[in-house]
ZAMARGU-4260 file (C-alpha; in steps of 0.2 Angstrom, whole numbers, plus 5000, padded with zeros to 4 digits):
<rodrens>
0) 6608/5635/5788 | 6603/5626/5804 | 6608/5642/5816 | 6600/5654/5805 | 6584/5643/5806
5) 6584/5636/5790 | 6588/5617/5791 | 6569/5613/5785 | 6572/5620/5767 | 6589/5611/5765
10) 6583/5596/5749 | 6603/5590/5750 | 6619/5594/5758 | 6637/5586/5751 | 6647/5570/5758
15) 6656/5579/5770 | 6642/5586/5780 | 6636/5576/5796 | 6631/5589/5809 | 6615/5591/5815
20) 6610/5573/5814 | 6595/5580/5805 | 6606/5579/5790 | 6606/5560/5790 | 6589/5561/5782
25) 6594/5572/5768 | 6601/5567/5747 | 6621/5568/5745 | 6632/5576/5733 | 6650/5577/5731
30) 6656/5593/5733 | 6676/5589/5728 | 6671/5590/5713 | 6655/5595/5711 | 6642/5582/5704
35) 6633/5596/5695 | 6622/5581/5689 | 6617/5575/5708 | 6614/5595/5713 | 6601/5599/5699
40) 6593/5581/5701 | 6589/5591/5720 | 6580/5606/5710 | 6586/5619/5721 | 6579/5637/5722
45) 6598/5641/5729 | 6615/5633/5730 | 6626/5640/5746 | 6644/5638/5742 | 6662/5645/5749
50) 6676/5648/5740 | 6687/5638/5755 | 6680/5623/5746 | 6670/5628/5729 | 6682/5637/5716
55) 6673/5654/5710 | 6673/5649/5692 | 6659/5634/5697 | 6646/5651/5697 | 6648/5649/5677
60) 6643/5631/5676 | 6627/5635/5689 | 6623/5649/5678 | 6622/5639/5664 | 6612/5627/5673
65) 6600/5642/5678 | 6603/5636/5696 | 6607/5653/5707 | 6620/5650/5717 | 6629/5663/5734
70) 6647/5659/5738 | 6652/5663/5758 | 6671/5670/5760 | 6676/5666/5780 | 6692/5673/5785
75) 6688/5679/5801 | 6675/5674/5816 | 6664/5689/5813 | 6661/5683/5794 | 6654/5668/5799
80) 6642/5678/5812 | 6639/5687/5796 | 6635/5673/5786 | 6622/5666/5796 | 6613/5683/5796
85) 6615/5682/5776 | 6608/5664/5774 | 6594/5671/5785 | 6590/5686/5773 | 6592/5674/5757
90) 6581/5661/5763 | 6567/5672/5774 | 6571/5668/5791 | 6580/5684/5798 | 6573/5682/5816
95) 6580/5666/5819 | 6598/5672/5810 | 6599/5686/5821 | 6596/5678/5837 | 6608/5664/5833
100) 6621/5677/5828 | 6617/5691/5842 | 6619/5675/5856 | 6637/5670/5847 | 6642/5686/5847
105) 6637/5688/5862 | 6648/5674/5868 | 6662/5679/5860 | 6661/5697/5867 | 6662/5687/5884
110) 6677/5675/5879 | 6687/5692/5872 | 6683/5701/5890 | 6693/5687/5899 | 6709/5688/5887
115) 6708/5706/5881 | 6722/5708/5895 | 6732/5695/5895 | 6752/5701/5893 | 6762/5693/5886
120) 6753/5683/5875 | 6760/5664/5870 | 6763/5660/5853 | 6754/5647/5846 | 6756/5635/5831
125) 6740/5628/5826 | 6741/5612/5814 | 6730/5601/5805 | 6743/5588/5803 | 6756/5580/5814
130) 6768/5571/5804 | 6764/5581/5786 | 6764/5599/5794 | 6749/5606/5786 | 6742/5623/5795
135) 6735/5642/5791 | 6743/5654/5783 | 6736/5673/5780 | 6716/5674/5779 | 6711/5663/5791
140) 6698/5664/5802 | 6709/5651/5815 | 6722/5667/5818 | 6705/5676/5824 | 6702/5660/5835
145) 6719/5659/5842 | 6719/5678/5848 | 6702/5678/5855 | 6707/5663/5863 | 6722/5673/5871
150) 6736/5669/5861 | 6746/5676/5845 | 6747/5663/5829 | 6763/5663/5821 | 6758/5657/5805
155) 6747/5672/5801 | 6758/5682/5790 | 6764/5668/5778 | 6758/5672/5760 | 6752/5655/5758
160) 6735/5652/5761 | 6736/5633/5767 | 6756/5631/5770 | 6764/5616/5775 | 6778/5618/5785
165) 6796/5613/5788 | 6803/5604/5801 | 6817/5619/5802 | 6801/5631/5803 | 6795/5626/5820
170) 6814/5628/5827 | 6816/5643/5822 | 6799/5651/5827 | 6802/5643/5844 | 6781/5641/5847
175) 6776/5642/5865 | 6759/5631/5863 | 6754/5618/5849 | 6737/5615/5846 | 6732/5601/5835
180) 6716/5598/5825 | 6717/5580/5830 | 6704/5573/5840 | 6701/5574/5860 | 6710/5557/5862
185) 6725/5560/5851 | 6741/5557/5862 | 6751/5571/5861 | 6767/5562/5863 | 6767/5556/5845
190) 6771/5572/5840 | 6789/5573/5848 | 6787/5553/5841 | 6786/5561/5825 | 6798/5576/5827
195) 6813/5569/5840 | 6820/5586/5835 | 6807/5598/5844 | 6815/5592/5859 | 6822/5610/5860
200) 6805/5617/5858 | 6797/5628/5870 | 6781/5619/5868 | 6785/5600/5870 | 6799/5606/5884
205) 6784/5614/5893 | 6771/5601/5888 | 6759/5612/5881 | 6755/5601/5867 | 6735/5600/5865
210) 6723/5593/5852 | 6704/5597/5852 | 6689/5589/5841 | 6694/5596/5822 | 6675/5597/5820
215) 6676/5614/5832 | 6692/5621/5822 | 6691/5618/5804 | 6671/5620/5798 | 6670/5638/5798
220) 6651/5637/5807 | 6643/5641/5825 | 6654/5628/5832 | 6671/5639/5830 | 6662/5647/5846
225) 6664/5631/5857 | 6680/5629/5848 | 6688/5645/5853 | 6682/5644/5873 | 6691/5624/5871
230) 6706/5634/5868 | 6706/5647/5878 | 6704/5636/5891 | 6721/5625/5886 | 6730/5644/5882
235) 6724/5653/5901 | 6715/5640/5912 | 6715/5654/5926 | 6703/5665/5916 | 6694/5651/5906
240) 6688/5634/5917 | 6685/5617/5908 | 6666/5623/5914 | 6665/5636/5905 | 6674/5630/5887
245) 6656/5616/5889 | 6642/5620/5878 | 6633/5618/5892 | 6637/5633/5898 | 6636/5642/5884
250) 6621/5654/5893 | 6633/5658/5904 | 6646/5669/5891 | 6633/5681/5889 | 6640/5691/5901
255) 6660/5693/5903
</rodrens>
């Protein structure tokens, strides 16, 4: 709502939610589950939901409520460029959505013409956890992340949507880099701590374990931007500097 320009008409945003700071100011709800009570206290014109958090059949209980409600589906980047153009038609503010969604894309076109050659590409297992192995499986928007960030997940054709994995898993699929929704300062040598027998593993043999700010990685909003030049510049740091992955130099993507 912020990106598309419509952080003023937010009355209340859930537990979870602490980015802008501008939320701070704002009335809590939880959203796991959802304190219908808390919501309609708010007298919303219009709830904003996604069905990675908010199960479909809550739509009943807001309509009986007679609060309208949108659910956002995000399985790849491009839906959530699409989503802030959508929450810029549903609360009036479609210049601000589509500048915010034209410069993201824009970024992203630049990211893509830095990896679109890059042969062969490494395969890459993104977790969320390191000692329970909890990652993506099909629909995800994180594959789309990992292969505009130049590299190939491994996970993306598993049936399950949230899997957790094995220990024999990782063996066998022999990943080349692990990245690790675990903070900047997570040391990466807990992970062979945890797993003595990835010793064999490409990734750990090469050292090409890395964790970035879960903040960038697992909220499907503008940040996933940032998130995906951070890992193209731990996946090909000859195409990507540490310069360019800043937010700083966001300006600087427009062009590839």
């Amino acid at each position: 709502m912020f990106a598309a320009g419509a952080g003023s008409k937010l009355v209340g945003v859930t537990t979870a939610d602490d980015y802008p700071p501008a939320v701070d100011t704002l009335d809590r709800f939880s959203a796991l589950p959802v304190d219908f009570e808390a919501i309609t206290a708010l007298r919303p014109d219009l709830v904003l939901a996604t069905d990675q958090v908010n199960p479909p059949k809550d739509a009943a209980t807001f309509a009986a409520l007679d609060v309208p409600v949108y659910f956002f589906s995000f399985t790849t980047i491009d839906d959530v460029l699409a989503g802030i153009r959508t929450t810029g038609r549903l609360l009036d503010t479609p210049d601000a959505a589509t500048a915010a969604a034209d410069s993201l894309a824009a970024s992203i076109d630049s990211l893509r013409a830095r990896t679109a050659d890059v042969d062969p590409r490494p395969r890459v297992l993104f977790l969320i956890g390191d000692e329970t192995l909890y990652a993506f499986g099909a629909q995800s928007y994180i594959h789309t992340l990992i292969e505009l960030a130049g590299g190939r997940s491994i996970t993306d054709a598993l049936d399950t949507q949230a899997p957790t994995l094995s220990e024999e898993y990782v063996l066998t699929r022999q990943p080349d880099v692990i990245i690790g929704a675990f903070g900047a300062d997570y040391d990466t040598n807990r992970l062979l701590e945890l797993h003595p027998a990835w010793d064999v593993v490409p990734a750990i043999q090469n050292d090409r374990v890395y964790s970035l700010n879960p903040n960038l990685l697992l909220r499907p909003g503008p940040r996933l931007v940032e998130g995906a030049w951070q890992m193209a510049h731990r996946l090909h740091p000859d195409r990507v500097g540490a310069a360019d992955a800043h937010p700083a130099r966001s300006t600087s993507r427009r062009a590839p």
